[in-house]
C-alpha positions as CSV (number, residue, x, y, z in Angstrom):
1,X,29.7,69.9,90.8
2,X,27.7,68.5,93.9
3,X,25.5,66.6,91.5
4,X,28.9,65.2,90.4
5,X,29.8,64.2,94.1
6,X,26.7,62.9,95.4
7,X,27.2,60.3,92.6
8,X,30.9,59.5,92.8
9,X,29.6,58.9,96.6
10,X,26.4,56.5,96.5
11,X,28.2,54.8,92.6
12,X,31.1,53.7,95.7
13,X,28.2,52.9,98.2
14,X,26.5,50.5,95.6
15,X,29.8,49.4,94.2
16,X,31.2,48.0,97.6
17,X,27.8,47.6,99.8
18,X,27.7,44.0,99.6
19,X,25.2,42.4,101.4
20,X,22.4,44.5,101.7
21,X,21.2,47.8,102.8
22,X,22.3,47.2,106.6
23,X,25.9,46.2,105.1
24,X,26.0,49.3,103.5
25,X,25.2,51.5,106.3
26,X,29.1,52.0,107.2
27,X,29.3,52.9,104.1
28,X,27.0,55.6,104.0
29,X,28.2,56.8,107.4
30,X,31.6,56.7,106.4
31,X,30.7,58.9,102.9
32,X,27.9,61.6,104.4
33,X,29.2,62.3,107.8
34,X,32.3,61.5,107.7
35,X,34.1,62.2,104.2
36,X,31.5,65.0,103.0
37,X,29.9,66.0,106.4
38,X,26.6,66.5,104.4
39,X,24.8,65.0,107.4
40,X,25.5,64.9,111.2
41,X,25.3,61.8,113.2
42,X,22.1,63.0,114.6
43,X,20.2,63.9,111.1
44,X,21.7,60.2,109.9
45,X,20.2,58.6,112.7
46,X,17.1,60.1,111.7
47,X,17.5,59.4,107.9
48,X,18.2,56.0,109.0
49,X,14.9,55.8,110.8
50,X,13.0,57.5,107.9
51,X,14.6,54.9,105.5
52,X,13.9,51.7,107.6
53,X,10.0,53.1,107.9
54,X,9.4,53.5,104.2
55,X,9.2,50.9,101.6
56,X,11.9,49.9,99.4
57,X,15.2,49.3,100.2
58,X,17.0,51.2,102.7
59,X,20.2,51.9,100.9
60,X,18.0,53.2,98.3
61,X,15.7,55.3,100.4
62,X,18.7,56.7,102.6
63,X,20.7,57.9,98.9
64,X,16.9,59.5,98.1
65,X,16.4,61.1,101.6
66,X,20.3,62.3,101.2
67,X,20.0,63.6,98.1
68,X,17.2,65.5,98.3
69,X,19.0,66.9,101.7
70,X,21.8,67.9,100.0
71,X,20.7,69.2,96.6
72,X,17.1,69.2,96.4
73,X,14.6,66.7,93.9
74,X,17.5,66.6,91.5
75,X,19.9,65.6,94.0
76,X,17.5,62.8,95.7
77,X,17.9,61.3,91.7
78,X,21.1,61.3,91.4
79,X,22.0,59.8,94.8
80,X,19.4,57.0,93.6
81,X,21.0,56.4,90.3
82,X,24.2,56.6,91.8
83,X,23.4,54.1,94.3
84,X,21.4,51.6,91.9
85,X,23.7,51.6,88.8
86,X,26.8,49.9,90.1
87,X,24.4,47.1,91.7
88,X,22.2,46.3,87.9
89,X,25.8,46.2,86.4
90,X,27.3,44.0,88.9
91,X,24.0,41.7,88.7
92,X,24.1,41.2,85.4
93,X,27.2,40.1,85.3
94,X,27.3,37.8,88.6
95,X,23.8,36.4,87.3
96,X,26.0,35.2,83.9
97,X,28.9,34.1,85.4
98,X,26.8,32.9,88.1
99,X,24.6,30.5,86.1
100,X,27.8,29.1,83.9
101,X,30.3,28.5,86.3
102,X,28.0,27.4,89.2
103,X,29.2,24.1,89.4
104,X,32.9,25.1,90.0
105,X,33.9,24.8,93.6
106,X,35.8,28.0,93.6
107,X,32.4,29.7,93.2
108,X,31.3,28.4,96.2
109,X,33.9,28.8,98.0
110,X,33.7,32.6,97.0
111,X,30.2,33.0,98.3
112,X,31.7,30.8,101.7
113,X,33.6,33.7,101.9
114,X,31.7,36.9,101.6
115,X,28.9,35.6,104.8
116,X,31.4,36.8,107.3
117,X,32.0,40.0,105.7
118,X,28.3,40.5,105.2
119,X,27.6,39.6,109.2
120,X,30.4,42.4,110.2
121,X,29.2,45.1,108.1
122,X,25.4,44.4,109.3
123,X,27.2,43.9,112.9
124,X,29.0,47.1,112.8
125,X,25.5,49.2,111.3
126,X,23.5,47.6,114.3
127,X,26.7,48.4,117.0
128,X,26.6,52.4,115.7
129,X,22.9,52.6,116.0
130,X,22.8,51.2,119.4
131,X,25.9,53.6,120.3
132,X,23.9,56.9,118.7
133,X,20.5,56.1,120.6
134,X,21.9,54.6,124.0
135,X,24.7,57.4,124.3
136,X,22.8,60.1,122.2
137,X,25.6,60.2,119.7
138,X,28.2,61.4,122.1
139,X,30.2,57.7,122.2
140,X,30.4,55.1,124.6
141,X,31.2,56.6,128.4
142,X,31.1,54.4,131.3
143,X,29.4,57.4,133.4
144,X,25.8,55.7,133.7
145,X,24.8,59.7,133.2
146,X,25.4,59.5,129.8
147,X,23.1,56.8,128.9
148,X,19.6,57.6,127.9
149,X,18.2,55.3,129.8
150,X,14.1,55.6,128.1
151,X,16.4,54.2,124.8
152,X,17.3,51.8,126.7
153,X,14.3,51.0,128.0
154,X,12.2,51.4,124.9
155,X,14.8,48.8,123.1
156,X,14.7,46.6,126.3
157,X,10.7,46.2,125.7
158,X,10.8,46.0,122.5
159,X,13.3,42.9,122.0
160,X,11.2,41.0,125.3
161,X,8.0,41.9,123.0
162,X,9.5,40.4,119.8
163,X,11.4,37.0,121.1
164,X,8.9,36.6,123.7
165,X,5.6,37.0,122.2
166,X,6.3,36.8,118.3
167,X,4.6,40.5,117.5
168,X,5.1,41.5,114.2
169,X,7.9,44.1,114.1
170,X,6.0,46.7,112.4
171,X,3.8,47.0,115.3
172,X,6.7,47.0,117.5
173,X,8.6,49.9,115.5
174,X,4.7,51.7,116.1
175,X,4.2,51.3,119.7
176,X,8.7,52.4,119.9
177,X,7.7,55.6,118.2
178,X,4.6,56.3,119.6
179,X,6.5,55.6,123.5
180,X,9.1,57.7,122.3
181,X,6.7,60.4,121.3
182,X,4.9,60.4,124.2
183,X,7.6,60.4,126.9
184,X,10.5,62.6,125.2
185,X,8.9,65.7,124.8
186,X,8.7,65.8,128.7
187,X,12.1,64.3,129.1
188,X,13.6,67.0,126.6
């Protein structure tokens, strides 16, 4: 019966996630620790992480790393499937319609549309990671002793780094992790 849920949960996550894996991260919230409470914030957070750091895509990698959470090797497949199958479907048929109605100003006007959505949904993924690593998952407080202020600093450094000096991210996302696993095990 799990097998059967972990589907039903990343076939709705692929079905609806448009825009990307970043779009879809609400959605995955909203299904594993909020619906199911398979994960807490905390181990999504870190799932999240995990995903952005391996190669693929993250909605992908997230339904694998969930999966195999939940119910093991067989689990981390049918999270993937359940995630992929609703998007090859969909693609198929967009790509059809796609290339013979193209012309069609309707069309357009649909795809006009769905940017804003896609911005919010990416919006609102960025906004609850912020919230999890500034405020260590606890919400937003105005106390100033809530905030963990090396997360701050860390994600201070590392957006000066990138705009200023043009670094390539992955060697930003290294010297992030490698601060953070220098500094928090004193901190903690």
């Amino acid at each position: 019966m799990i097998y059967l849920k972990i589907f039903w949960s990343f076939f709705q996550i692929g079905l609806f996630s448009i825009g990307g894996g970043y779009a879809a991260m609400p959605l995955i919230q909203n299904q594993v620790v909020s619906i199911h409470t398979w994960l807490s914030m905390n181990e999504f957070a870190d799932v999240i992480t995990i995903s952005q750091m391996t190669p693929g895509p993250i909605a992908i990698n997230c339904a694998t790393f969930v999966g195999t959470r939940i119910a093991g090797m067989p689990g981390a497949i049918v999270a993937t499937i359940g995630c992929v199958f609703p998007s090859c479907i969909i693609v198929l048929l967009l790509a059809y319609l796609y290339y013979k109605y193209k012309r069609l100003s309707i069309v357009k006007g649909c795809l006009n549309g769905l940017r804003p959505a896609v911005i919010a949904m990416i919006g609102s993924a960025g906004l609850t990671l912020l919230i999890l690593a500034f405020w260590n998952g606890k919400g937003i407080s105005i106390k100033t002793e809530n905030i963990d202020v090396i997360s701050v600093t860390i994600f201070t450094v590392s957006i000066i780094i990138l705009r200023k000096w043009k670094v390539n991210p992955i060697f930003v996302m290294l010297g992030a992790g490698i601060s953070g696993l220098c500094i928090y095990p004193f901190v903690l």
